[in-house]
Backbone as ProteinMPNN parsed JSONL, in Angstrom:
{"seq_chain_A": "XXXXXXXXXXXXXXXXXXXXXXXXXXXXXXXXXXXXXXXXXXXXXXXXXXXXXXXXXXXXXXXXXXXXXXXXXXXXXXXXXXXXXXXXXXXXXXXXXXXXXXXXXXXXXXXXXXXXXXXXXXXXXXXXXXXXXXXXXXXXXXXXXXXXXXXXXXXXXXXXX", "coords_chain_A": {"N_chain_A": [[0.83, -1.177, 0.0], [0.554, 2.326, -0.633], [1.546, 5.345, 0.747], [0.517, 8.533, 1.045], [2.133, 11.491, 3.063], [2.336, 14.333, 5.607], [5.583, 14.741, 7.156], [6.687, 13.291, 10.665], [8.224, 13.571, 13.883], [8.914, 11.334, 14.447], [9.855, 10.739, 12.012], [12.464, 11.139, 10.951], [15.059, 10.384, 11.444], [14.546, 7.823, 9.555], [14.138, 9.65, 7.561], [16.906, 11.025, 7.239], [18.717, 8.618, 7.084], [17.836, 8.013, 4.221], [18.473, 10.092, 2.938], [21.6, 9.798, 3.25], [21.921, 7.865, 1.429], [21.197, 8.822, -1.088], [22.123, 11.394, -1.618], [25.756, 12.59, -1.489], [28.145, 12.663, 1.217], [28.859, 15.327, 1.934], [26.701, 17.176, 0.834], [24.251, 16.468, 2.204], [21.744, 15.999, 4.378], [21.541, 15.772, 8.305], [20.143, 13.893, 10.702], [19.714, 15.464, 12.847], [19.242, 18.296, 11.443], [17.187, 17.394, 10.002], [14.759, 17.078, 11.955], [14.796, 19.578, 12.71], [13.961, 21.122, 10.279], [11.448, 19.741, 10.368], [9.975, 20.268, 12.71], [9.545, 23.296, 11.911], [8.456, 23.733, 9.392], [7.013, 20.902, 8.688], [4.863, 21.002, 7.697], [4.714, 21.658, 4.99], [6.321, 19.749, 4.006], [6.538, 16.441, 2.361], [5.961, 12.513, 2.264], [6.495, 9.328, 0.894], [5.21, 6.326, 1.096], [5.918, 2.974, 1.354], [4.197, 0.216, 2.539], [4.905, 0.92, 4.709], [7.243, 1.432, 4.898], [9.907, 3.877, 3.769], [9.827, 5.49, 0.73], [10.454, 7.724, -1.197], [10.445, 11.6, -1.167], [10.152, 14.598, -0.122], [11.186, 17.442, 1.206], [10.109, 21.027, 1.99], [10.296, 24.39, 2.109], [8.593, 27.561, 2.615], [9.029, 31.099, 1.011], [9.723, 34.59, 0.618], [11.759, 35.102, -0.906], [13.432, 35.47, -3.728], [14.952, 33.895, -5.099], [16.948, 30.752, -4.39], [18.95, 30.305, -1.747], [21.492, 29.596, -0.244], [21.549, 29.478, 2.723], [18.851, 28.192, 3.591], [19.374, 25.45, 3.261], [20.171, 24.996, 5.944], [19.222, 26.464, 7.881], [16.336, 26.761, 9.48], [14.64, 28.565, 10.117], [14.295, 30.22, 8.037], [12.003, 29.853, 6.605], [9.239, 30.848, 5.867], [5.702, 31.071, 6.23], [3.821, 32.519, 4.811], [4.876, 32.615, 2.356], [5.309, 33.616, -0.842], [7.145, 31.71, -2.257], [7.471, 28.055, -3.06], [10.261, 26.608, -1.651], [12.036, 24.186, -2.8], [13.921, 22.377, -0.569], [14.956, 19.904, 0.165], [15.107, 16.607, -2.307], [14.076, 13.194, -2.663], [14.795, 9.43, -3.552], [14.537, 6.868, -2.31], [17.179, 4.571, -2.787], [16.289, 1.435, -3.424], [13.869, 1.828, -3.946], [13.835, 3.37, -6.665], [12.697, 3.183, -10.215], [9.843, 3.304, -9.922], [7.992, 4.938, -10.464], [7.983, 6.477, -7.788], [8.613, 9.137, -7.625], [7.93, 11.525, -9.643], [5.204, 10.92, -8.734], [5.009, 11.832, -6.124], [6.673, 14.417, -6.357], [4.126, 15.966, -8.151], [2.203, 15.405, -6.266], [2.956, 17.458, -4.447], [3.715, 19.912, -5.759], [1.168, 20.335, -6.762], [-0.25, 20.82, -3.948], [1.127, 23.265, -2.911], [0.45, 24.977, -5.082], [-2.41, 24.714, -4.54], [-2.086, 26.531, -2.025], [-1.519, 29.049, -2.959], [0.752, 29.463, -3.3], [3.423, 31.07, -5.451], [4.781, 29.761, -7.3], [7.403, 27.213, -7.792], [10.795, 26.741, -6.857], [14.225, 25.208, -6.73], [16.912, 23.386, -6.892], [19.28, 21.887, -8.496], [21.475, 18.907, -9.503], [23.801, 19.265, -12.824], [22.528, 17.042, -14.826], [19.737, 16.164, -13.823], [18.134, 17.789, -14.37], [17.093, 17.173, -17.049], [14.864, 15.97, -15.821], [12.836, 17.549, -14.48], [12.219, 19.105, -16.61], [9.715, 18.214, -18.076], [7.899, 18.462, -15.807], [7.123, 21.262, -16.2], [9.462, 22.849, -15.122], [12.141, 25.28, -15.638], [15.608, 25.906, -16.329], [17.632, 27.837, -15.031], [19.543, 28.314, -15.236], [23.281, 27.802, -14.084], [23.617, 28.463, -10.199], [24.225, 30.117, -7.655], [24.963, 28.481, -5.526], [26.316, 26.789, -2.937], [26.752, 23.707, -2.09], [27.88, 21.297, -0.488], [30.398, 21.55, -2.428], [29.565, 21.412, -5.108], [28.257, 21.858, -8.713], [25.526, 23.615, -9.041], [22.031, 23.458, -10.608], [19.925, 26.043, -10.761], [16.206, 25.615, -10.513], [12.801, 26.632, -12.049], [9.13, 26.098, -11.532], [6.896, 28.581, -12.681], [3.229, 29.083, -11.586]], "CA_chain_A": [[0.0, 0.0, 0.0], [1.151, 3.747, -0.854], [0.677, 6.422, 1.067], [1.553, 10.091, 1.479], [2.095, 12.087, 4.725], [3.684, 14.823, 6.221], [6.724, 13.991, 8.007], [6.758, 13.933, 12.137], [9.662, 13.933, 14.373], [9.772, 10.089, 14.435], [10.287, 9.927, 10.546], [13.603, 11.536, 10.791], [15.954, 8.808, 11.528], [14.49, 7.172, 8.013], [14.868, 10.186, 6.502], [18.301, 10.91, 7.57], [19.052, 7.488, 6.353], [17.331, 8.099, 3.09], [19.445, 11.495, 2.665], [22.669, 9.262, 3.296], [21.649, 6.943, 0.149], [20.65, 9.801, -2.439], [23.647, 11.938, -1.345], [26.971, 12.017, -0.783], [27.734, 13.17, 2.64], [28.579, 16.505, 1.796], [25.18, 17.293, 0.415], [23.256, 15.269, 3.036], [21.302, 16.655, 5.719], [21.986, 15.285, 9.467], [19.128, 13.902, 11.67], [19.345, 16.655, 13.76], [18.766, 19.304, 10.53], [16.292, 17.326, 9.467], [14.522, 17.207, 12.988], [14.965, 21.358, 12.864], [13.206, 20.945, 9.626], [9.97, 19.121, 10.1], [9.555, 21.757, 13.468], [9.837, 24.38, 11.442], [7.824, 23.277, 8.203], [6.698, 19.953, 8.363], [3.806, 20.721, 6.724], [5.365, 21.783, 4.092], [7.109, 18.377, 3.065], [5.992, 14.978, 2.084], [6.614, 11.529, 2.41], [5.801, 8.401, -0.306], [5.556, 5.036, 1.705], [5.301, 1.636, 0.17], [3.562, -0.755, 2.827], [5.155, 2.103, 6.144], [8.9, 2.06, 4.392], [10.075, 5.377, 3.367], [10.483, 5.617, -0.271], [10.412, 9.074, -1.305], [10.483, 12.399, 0.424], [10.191, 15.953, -0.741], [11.218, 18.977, 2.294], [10.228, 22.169, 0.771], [10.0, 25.972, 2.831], [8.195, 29.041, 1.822], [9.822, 31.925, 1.121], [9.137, 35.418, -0.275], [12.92, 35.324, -1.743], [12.523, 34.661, -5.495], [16.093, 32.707, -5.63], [17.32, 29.975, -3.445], [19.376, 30.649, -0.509], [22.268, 28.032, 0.832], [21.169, 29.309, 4.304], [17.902, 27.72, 3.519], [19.476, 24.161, 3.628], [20.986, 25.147, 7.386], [18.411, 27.627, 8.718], [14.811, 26.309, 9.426], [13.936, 29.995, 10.868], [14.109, 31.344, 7.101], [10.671, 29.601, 6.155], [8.256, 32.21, 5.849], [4.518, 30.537, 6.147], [2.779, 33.301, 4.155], [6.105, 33.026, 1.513], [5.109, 33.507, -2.196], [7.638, 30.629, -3.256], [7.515, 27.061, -2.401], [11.608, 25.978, -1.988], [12.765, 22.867, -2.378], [15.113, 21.896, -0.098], [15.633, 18.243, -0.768], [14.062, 15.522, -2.697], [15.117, 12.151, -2.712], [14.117, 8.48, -3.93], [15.151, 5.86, -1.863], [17.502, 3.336, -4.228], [15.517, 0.234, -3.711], [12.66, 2.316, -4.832], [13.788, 3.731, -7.794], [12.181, 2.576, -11.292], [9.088, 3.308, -9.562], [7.715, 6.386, -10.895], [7.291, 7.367, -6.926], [9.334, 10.828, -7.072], [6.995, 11.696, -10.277], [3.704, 10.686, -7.84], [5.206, 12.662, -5.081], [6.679, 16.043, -7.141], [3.197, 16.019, -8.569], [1.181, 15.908, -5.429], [3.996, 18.661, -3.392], [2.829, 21.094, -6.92], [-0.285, 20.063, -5.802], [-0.431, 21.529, -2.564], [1.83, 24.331, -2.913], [-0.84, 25.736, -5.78], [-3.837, 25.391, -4.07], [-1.606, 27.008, -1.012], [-1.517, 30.295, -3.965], [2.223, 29.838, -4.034], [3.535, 31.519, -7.029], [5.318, 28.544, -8.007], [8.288, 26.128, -7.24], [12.018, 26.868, -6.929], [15.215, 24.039, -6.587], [18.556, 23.1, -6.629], [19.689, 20.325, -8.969], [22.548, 19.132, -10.593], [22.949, 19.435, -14.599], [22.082, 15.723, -14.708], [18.561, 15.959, -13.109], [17.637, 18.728, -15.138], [15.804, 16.317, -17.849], [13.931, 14.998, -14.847], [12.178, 18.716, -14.009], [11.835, 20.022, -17.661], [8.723, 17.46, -18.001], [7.082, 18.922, -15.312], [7.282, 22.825, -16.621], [10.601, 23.403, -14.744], [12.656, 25.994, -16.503], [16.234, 25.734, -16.002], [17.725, 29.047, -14.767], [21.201, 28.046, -15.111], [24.281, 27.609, -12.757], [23.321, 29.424, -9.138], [25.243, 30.548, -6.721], [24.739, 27.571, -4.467], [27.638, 25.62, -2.639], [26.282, 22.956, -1.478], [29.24, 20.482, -1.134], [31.361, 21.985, -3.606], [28.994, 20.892, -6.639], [28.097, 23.47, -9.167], [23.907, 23.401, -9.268], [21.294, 24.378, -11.431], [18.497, 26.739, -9.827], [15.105, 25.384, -11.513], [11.92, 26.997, -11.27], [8.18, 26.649, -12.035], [5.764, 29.393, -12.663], [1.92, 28.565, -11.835]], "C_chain_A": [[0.88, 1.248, 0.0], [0.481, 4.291, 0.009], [1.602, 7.81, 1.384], [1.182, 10.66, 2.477], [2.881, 13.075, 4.92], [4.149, 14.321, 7.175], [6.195, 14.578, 9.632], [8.125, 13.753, 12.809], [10.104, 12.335, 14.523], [9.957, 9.855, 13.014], [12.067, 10.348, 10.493], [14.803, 10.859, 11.136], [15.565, 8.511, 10.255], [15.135, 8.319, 7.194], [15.942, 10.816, 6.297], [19.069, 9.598, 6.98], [19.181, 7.499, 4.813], [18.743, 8.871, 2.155], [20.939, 10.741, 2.105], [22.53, 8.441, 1.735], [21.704, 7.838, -0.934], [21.606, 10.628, -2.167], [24.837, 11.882, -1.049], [26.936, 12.889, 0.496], [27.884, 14.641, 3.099], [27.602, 17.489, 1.512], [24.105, 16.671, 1.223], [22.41, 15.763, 3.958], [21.664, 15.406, 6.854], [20.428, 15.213, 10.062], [18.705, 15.123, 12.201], [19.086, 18.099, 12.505], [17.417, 18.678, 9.922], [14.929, 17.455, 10.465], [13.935, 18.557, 12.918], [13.375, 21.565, 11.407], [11.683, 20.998, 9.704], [9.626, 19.651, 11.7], [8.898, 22.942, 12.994], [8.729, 24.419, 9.939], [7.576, 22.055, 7.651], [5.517, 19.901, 7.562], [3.751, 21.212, 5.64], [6.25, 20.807, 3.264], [5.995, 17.182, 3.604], [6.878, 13.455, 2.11], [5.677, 10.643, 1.785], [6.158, 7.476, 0.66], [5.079, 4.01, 1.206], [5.15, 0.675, 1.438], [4.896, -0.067, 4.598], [6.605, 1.876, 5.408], [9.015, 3.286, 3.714], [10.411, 5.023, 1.622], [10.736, 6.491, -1.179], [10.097, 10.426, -0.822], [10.724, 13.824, -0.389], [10.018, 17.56, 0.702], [10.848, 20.361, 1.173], [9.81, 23.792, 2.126], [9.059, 26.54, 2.207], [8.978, 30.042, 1.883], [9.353, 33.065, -0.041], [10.597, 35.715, -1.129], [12.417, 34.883, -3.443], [13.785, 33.766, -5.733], [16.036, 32.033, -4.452], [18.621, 30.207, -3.068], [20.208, 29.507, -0.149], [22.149, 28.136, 2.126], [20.123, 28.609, 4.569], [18.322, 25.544, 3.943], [19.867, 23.869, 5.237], [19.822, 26.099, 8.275], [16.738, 27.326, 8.518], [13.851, 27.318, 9.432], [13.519, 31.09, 9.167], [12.82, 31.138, 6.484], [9.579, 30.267, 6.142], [6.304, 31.143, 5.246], [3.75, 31.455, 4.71], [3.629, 33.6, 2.986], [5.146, 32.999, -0.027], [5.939, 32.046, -3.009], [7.516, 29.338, -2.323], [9.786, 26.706, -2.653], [11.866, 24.786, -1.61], [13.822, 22.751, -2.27], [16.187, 20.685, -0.265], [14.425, 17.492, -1.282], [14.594, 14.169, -3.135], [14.12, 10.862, -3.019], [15.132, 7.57, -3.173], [15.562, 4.709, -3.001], [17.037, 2.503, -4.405], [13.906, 0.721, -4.031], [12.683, 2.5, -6.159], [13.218, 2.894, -8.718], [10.348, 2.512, -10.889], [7.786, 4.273, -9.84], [7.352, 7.242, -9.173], [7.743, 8.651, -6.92], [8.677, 11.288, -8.464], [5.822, 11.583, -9.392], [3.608, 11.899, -7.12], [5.365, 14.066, -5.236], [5.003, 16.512, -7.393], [2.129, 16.782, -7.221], [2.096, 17.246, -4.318], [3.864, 19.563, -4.614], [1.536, 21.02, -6.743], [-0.629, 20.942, -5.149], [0.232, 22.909, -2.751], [1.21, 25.512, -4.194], [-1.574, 25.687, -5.26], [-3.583, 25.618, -2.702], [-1.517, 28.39, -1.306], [-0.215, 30.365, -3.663], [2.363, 30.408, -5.454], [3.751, 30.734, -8.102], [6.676, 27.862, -6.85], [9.805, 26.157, -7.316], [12.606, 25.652, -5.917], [15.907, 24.378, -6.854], [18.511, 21.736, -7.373], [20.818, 20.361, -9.782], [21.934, 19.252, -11.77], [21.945, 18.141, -15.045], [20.195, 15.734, -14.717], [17.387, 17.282, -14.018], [16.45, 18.278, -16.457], [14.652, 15.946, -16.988], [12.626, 16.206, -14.333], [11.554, 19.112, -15.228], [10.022, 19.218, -17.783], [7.488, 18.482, -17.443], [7.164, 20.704, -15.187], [8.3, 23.48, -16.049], [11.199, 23.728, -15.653], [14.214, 26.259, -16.061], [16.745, 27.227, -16.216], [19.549, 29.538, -15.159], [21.919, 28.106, -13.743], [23.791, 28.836, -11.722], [23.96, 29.499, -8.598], [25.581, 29.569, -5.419], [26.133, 26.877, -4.052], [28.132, 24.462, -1.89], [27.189, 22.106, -1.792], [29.977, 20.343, -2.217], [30.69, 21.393, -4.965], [28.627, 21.967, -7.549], [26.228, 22.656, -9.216], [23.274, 24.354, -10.123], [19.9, 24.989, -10.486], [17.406, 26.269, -11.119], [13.966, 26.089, -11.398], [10.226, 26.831, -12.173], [7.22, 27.181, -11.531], [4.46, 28.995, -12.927], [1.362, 29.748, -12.644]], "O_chain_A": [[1.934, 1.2, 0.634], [-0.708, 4.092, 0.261], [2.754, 8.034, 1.757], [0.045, 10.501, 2.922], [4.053, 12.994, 4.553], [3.566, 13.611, 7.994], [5.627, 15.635, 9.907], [9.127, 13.82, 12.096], [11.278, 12.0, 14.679], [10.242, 8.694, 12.721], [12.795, 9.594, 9.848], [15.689, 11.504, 10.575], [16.382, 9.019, 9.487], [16.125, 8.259, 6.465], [16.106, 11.263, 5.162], [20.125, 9.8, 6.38], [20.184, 7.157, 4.187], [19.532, 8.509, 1.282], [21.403, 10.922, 0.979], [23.44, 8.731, 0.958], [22.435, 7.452, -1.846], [22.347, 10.352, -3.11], [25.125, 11.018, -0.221], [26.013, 13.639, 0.813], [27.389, 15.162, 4.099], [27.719, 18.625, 1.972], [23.035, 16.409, 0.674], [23.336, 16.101, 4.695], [22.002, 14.286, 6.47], [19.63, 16.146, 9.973], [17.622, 15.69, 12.056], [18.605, 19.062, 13.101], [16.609, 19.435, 9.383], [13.942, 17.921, 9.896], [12.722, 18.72, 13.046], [12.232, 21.985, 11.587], [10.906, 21.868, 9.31], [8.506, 19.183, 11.907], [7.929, 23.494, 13.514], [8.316, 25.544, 9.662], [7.767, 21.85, 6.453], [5.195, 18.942, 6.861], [2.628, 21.269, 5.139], [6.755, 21.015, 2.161], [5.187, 17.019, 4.518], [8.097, 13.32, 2.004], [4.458, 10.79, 1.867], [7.27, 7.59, 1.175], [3.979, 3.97, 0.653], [6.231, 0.095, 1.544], [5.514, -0.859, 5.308], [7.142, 2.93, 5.75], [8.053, 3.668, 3.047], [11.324, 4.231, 1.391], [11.335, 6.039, -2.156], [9.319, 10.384, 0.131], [11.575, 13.899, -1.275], [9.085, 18.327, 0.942], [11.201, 20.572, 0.013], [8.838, 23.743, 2.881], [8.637, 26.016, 1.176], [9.762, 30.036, 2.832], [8.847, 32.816, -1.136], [10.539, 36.568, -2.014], [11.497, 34.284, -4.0], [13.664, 32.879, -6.578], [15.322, 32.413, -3.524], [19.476, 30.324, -3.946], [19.665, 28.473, 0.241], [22.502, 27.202, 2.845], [20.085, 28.2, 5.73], [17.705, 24.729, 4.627], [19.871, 22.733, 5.711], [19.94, 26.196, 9.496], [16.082, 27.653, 7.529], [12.695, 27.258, 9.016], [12.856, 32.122, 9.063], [12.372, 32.075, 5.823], [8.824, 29.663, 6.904], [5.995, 30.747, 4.122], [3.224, 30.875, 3.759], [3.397, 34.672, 2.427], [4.236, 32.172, -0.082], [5.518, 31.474, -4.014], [7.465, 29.428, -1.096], [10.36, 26.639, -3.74], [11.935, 24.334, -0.466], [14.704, 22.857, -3.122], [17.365, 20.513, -0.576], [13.244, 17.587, -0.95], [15.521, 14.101, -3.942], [12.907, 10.983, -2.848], [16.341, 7.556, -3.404], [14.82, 4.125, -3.79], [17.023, 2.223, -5.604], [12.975, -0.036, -4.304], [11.832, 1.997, -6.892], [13.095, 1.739, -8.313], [9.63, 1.738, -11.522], [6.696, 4.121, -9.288], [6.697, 8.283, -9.12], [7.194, 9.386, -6.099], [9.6, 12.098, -8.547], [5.333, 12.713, -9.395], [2.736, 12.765, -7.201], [4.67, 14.9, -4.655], [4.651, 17.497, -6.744], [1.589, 17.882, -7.104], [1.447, 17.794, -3.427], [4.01, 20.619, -3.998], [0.914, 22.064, -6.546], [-1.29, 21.883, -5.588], [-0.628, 23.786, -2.673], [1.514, 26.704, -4.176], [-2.0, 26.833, -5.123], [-4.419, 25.177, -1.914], [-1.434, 29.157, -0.347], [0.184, 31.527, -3.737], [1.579, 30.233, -6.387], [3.318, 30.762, -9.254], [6.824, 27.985, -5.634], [10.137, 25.288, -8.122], [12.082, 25.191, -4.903], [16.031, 25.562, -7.167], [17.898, 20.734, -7.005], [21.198, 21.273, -10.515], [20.751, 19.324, -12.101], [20.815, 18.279, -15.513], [19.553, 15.286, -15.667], [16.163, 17.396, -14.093], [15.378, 18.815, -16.735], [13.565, 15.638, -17.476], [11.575, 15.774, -13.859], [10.384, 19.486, -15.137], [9.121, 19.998, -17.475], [6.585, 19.049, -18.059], [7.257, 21.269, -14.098], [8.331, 24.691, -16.269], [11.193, 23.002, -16.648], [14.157, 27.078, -15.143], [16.462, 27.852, -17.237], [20.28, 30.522, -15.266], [21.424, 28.355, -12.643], [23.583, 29.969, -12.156], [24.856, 28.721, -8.926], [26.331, 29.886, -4.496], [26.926, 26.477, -4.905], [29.198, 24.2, -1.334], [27.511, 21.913, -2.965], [30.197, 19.312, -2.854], [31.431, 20.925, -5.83], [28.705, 23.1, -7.074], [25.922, 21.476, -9.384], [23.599, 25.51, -10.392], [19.139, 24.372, -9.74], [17.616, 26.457, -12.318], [13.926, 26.388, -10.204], [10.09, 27.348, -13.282], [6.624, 26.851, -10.505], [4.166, 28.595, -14.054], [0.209, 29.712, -13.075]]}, "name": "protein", "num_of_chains": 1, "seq": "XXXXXXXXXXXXXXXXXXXXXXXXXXXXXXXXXXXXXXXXXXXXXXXXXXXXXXXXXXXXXXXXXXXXXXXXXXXXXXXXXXXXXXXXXXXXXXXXXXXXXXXXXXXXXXXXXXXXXXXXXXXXXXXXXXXXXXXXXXXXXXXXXXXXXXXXXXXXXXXXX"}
C-alpha cells in the first residue's frame, strides 16, 4: 500500500538514512537538521511510503525570496509561512525504490499543494544531470546558481503557476 504524509519527528531517523543513500555526505542533511526541519515546516514536506517504508520524500520551505538561498538548507527559521515561493530543499528516492515512478507521484502531489496554497510557483537546486527529470514537469532551467552545497556546481530550476 502507498501512502503520502507529512513527516513527524519520528520519521527523521528514516529520513536521515534516506538522505545518506541519495547523497553524498557533503550534500546530506543530518538527523538533527532534518529534525529542525519538520519543526519548522513539516507541513510543508511529504513523504511516499510503500507498505510504512520510506520511499520518497520531498522537504520544501516558503519563502518570499525569489532565488534559493544556501542558508535555507541550514536555517529552518528562514521559512516564511505566508512566503510567495515554495523551496525545495531536498528531494530524494530511496535506491531500492527507484524505477518506480514514486518521485513523479510525489513532485506532482507537493505542486499540488503548494498551488492550491496560492504559491507563485516552485524553486530548486539540482545538478545538470537531473535537469531532464524537471523540464517534463514545466521546470525551466535558470542556469548555474550561486549555491555551494558540497562543492557541486547546481542548477536553480523553477516553475511558474
Amino acid at each position: 500500500m502507498v501512502e503520502i504524509r507529512h513527516p513527524t519527528a519520528e520519521d527523521a531517523v528514516s529520513v536521515a538514512e534516506a538522505e545518506k543513500q541519495c547523497f553524498p555526505a557533503a550534500e546530506s542533511a543530518s538527523e538533527e537538521k532534518i529534525r529542525g526541519r519538520i519543526a519548522a515546516y513539516g507541513d510543508q514536506c511529504w513523504l511516499l511510503l510503500e507498505d510504512g517504508a520510506l520511499a520518497a520524500y520531498i522537504f520544501a520551505m516558503a519563502s518570499d525570496e525569489a532565488d534559493f538561498l544556501d542558508g535555507m538548507y541550514v536555517d529552518p527559521s528562514l521559512h516564511n509561512p505566508r512566503g510567495a515561493w515554495h523551496m525545495f530543499v531536498t528531494f530524494g528516492v530511496s535506491p531500492r525504490f527507484r524505477g518506480k515512478d514514486y518521485g513523479t507521484v510525489l513532485l506532482r502531489h507537493a505542486l499540488d499543494d503548494a498551488k492550491a496554497q496560492g504559491r507563485k510557483g516552485c524553486v530548486g537546486c539540482c545538478k545538470e544531470h537531473m535537469l531532464k527529470y524537471y523540464a517534463p514537469f514545466g521546470f525551466r532551467d535558470e542556469g548555474v546558481c550561486g549555491s555551494e552545497l558540497g562543492g557541486a556546481e547546481w542548477h536553480q530550476v523553477r516553475l511558474v503557476f
